[in-house]
KOLVEX-106581 format. One line per field, with one value per residue (C-alpha): residue number from 1; chain; x, y, z. Coordinates in Angstrom, 3 decimals, always signed. Example, Ala and Ser with C-alpha at 12.3 -4.5 7.8 and 13.67 -1.06 7.14 Angstrom:
pos: 1,2;
unit: A,A;
c1: +12.300,+13.670;
c2: -4.500,-1.060;
c3: +7.800,+7.140;
//
This chain:
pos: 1,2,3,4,5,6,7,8,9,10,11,12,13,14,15,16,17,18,19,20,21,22,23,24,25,26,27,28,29,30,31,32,33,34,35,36,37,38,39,40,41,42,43,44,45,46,47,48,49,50,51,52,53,54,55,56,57,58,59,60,61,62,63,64,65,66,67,68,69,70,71,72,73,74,75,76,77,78,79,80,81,82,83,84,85,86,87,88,89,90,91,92,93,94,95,96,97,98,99,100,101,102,103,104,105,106,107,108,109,110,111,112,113,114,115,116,117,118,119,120,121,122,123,124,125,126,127,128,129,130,131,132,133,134,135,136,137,138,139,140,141,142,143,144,145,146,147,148,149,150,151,152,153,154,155,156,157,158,159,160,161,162,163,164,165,166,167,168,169,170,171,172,173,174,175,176,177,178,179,180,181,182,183,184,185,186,187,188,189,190,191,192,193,194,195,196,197,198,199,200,201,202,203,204,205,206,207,208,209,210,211,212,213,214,215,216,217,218,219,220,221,222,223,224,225,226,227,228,229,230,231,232,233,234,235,236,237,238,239,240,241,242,243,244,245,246,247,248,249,250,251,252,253,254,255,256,257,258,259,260,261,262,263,264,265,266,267,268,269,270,271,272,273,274,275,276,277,278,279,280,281,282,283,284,285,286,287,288,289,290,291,292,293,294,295,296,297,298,299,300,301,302,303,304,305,306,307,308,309,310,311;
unit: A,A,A,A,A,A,A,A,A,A,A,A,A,A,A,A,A,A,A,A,A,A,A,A,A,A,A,A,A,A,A,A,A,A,A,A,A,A,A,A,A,A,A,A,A,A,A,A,A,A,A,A,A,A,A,A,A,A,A,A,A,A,A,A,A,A,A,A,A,A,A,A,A,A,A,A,A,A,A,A,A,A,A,A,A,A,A,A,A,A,A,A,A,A,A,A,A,A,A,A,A,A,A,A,A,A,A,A,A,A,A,A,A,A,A,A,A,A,A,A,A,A,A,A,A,A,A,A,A,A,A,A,A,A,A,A,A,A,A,A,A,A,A,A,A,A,A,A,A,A,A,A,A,A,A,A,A,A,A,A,A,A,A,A,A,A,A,A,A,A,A,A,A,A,A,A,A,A,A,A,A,A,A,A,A,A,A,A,A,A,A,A,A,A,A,A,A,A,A,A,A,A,A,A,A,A,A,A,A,A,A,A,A,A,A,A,A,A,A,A,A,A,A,A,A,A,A,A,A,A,A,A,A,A,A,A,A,A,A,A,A,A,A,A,A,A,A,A,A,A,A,A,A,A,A,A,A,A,A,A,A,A,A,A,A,A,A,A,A,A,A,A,A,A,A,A,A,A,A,A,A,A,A,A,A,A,A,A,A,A,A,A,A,A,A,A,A,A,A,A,A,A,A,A,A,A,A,A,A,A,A;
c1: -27.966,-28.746,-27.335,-30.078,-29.157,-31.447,-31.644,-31.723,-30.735,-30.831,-30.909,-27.622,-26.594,-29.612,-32.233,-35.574,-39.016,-38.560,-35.561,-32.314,-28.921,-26.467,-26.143,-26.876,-26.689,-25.804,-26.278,-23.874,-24.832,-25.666,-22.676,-24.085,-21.603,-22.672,-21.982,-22.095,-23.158,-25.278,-26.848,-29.633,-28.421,-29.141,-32.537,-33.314,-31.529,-33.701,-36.918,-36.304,-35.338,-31.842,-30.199,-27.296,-25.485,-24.367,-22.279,-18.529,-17.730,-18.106,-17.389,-17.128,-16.806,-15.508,-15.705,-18.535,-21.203,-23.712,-21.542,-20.397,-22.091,-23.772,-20.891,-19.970,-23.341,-23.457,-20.010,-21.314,-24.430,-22.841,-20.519,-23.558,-25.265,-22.242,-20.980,-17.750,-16.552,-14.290,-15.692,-13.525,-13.822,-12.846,-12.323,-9.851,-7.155,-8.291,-11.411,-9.672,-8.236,-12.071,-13.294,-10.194,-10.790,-14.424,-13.638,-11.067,-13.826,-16.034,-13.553,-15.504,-13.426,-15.082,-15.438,-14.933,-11.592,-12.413,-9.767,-9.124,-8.329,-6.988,-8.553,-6.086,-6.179,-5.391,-7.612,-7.602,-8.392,-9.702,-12.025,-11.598,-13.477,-14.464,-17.470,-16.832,-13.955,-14.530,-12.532,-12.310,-11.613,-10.609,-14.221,-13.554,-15.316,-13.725,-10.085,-10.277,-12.917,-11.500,-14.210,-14.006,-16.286,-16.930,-17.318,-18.540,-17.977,-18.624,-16.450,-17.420,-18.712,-18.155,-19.718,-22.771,-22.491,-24.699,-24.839,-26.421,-23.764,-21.213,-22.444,-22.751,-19.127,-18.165,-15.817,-14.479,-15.403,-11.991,-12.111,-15.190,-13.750,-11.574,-14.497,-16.392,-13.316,-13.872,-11.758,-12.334,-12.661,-10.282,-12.014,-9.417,-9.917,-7.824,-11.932,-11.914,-15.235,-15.922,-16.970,-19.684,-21.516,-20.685,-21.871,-24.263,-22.664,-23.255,-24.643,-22.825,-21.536,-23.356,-21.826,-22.270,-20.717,-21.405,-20.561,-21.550,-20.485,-18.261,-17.925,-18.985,-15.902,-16.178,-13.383,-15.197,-16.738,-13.369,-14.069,-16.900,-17.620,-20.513,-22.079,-25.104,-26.338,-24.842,-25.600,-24.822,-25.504,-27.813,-27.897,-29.600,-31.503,-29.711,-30.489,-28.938,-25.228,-23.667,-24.227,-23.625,-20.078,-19.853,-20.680,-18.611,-21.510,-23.698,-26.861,-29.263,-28.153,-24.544,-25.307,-27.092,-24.018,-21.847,-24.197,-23.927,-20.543,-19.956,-22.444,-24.459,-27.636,-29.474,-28.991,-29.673,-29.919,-30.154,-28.401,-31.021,-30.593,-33.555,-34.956,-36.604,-39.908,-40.143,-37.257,-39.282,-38.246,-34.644,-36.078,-37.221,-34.184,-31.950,-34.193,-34.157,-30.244,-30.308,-33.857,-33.556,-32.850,-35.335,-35.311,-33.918,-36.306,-35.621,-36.483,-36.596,-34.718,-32.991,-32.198,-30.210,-31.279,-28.482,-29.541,-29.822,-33.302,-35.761,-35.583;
c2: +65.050,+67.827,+68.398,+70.927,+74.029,+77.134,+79.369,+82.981,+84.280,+82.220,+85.782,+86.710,+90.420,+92.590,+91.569,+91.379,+91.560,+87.215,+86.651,+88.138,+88.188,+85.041,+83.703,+80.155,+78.818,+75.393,+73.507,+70.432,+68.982,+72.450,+74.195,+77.117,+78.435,+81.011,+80.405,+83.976,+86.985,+89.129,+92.682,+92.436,+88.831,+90.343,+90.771,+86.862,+85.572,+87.219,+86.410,+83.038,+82.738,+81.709,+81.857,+83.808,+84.782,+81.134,+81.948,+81.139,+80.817,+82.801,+81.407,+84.006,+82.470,+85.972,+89.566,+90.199,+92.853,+90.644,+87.658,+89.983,+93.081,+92.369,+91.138,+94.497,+95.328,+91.709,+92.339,+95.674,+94.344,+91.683,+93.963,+96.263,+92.857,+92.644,+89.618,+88.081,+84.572,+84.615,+85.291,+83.378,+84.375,+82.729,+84.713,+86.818,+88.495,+91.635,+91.661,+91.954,+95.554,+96.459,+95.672,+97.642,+100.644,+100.711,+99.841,+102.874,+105.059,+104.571,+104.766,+101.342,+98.400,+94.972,+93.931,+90.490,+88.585,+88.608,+86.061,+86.225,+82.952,+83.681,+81.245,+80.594,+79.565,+75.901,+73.308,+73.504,+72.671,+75.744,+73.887,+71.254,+70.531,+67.260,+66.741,+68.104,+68.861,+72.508,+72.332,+75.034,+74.495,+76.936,+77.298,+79.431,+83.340,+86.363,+86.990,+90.008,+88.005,+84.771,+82.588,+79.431,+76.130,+74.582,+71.162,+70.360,+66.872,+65.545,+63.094,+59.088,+58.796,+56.059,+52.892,+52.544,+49.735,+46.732,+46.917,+43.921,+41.620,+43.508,+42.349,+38.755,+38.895,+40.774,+43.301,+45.691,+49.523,+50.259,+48.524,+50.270,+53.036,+50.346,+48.916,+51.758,+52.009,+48.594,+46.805,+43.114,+42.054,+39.152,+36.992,+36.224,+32.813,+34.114,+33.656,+36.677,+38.294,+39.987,+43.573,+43.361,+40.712,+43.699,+46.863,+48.638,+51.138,+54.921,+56.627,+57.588,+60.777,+63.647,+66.089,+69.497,+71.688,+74.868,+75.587,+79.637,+82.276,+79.523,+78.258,+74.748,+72.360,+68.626,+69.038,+71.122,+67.459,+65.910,+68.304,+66.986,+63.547,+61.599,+64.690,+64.122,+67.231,+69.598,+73.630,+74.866,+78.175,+77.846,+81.836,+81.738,+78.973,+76.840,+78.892,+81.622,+79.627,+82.244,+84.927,+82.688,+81.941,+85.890,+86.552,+83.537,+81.709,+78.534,+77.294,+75.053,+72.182,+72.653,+72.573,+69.262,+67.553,+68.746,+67.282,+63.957,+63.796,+64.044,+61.254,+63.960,+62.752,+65.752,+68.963,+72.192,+75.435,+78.933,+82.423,+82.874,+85.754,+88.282,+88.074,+84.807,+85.767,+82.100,+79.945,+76.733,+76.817,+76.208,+73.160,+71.318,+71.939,+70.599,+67.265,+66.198,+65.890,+65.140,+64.220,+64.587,+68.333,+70.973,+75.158,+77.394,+79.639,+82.074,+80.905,+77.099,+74.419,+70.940,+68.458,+65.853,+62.585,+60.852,+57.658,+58.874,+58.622,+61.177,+64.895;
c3: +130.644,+128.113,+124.584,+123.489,+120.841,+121.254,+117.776,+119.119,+115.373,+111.890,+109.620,+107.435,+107.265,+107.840,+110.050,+109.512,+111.561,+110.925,+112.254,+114.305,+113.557,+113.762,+117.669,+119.168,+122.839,+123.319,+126.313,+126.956,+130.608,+131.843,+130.473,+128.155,+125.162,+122.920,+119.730,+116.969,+119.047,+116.366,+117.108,+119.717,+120.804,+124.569,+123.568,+122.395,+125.324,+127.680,+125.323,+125.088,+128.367,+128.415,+131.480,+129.920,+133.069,+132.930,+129.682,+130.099,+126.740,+123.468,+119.998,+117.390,+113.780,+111.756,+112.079,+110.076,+111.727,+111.998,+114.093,+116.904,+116.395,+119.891,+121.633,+123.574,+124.567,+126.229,+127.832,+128.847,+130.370,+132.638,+134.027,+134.975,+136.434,+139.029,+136.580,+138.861,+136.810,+134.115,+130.578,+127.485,+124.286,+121.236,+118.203,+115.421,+117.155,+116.098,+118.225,+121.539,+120.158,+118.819,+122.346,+124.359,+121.831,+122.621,+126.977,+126.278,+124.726,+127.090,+130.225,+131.122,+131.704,+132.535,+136.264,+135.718,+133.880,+130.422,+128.542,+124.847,+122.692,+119.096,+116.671,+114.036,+110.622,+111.285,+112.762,+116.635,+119.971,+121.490,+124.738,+126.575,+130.316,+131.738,+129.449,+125.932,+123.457,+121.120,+118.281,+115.533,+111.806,+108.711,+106.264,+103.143,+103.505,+102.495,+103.275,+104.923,+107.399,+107.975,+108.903,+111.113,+111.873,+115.395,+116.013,+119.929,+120.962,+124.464,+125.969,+126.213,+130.034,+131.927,+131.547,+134.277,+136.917,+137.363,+141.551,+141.647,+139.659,+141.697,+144.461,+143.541,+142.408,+145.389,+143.739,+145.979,+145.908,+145.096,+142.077,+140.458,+138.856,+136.516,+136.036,+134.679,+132.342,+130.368,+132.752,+133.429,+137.280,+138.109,+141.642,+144.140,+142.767,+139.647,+137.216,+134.998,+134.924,+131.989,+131.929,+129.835,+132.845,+135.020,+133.804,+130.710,+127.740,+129.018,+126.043,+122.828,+123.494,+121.505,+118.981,+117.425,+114.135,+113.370,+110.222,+108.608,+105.947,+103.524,+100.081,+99.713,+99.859,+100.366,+102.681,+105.401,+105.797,+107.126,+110.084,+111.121,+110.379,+111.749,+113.549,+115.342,+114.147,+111.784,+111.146,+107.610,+106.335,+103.315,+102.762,+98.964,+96.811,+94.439,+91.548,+93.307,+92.889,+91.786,+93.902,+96.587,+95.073,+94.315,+98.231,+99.515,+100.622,+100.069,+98.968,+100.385,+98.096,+98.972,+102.518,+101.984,+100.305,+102.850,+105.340,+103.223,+102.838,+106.709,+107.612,+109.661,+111.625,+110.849,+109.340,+110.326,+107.732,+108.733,+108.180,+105.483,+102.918,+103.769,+100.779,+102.240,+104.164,+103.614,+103.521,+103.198,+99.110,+100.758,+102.640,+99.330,+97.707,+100.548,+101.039,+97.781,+98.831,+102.163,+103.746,+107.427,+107.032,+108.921,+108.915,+111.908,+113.056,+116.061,+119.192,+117.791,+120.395,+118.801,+121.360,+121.159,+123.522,+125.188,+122.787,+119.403,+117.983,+116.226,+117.632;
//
């Protein structure tokens, strides 16, 4: 069952010949969300071969240019492709009214139900479906572009059956649904077999936070604690500290402590300032924090096995 991230933009505000704008796809069991929709996001889905018509669900984090910048082309495009299922989207309040103003402008409305969901300024549950939760939290950017964190979690699945103790036990097919639950079986004979003789763990379920354009603050780790795997925006160098404070955003070493404080497995960074040709300088600085840290780079894919081991 896949858990698998695809980077299709790890640049900050201008893009560069390296790397797109802000936008991620992850995949939770087949269900793709898109995560940031940056200018030419269309493009890297189709180069990196992202079967984007599969999109339900679009998480935008703030209103900055380069987070949704690309967001009414996309909704322009599937509505040109003959796109029929409903299309959520997750974002400020104010960017339903910038996408009616430009459907108005254009005298093009979208073919397809297109559903709004206000993020607010408090922590929330904004997704839910049989396999994952999406919950958003408050990060600290600008305040006239409130920016928010996502934390994907998928749901404990059931526990897996052992047919062939079943079978020796003789417990009905009726009952194996409680049993996948952690129940006990109880023999006609009133001998309580435990549920641990009768079936294996599933594996741990698998989580994701995306966390971009923020101040460091230890607290942003209460949001996300013991993440599998954890993005943080790591937009300048640590001896850049106080431009990143100026600019309401964080350095490589900040990202790294925030990764520590939340027990992370791994750490992502990305949304790299362009003057980084080569962000590997941002690399050494965040390991010498937080070790098991590694560079976005457009196009680069981070799965997450259904045990945890090394990616």
């Amino acid at each position: 069952m896949k858990f698998e991230l695809t980077i299709l933009g790890c640049g900050s505000a201008v893009p560069t010949v390296q790397r797109n704008s802000a936008a991620q796809v992850l995949n939770v069991q087949g269900r793709l969300f898109l995560i940031d929709c940056g200018e030419g996001t269309q493009q890297q889905l189709r180069r990196f071969k992202v079967p984007y018509t599969r999109i339900n669900h679009v998480f935008i984090s703030h209103l900055h240019g380069d987070h949704f910048f690309g967001l009414a082309g996309l909704l322009s495009s599937f509505s040109l492709q003959g796109r029929r299922a409903d299309l959520h989207v997750y974002a400020d309040e104010r960017l339903q009214g910038i996408i009616d103003f430009l459907s108005r402008a254009m005298h093009s409305r979208p073919r397809y139900p297109l559903h709004f969901h206000p993020i607010g300024r408090d922590a929330q549950l904004l997704h839910e479906d049989k396999a994952l939760t999406v919950h958003s939290f408050p990060l600290l950017h600008r305040a006239d572009a409130p920016s928010s964190g996502f934390l994907f979690a998928e749901r404990p699945r059931p526990r897996h059956v052992r047919r062939e103790m079943t079978d020796a036990f003789r417990v009905p097919v009726a009952f194996m649904h409680r049993l996948k639950q952690g129940e006990d079986f109880v023999t006609p004979d009133g001998e309580v077999i435990a549920n641990e003789r009768l079936t294996t763990p599933a594996p741990a379920p698998r989580s994701y936070a995306y966390l971009t354009d923020t101040l460091f603050h230890p607290d942003h780790a209460e949001y996300c604690k013991g993440v599998d795997l954890l993005y943080h925006e790591a937009t300048y160098g640590d001896d850049l500290a106080r431009l990143a404070r100026e600019t309401f955003h964080s350095t490589a070493g900040e990202a790294a402590r925030l990764a520590l404080l939340a027990g992370a497995g791994r750490l992502l960074l990305g949304h790299f300032s362009s003057r980084y040709p080569d962000p590997s300088c941002l690399l050494e600085q965040a390991r010498l924090v937080f070790p098991d840290t590694r560079l976005c780079e457009d196009g680069a894919v981070f799965e997450l096995p259904a045990a945890r081991r090394e990616l």
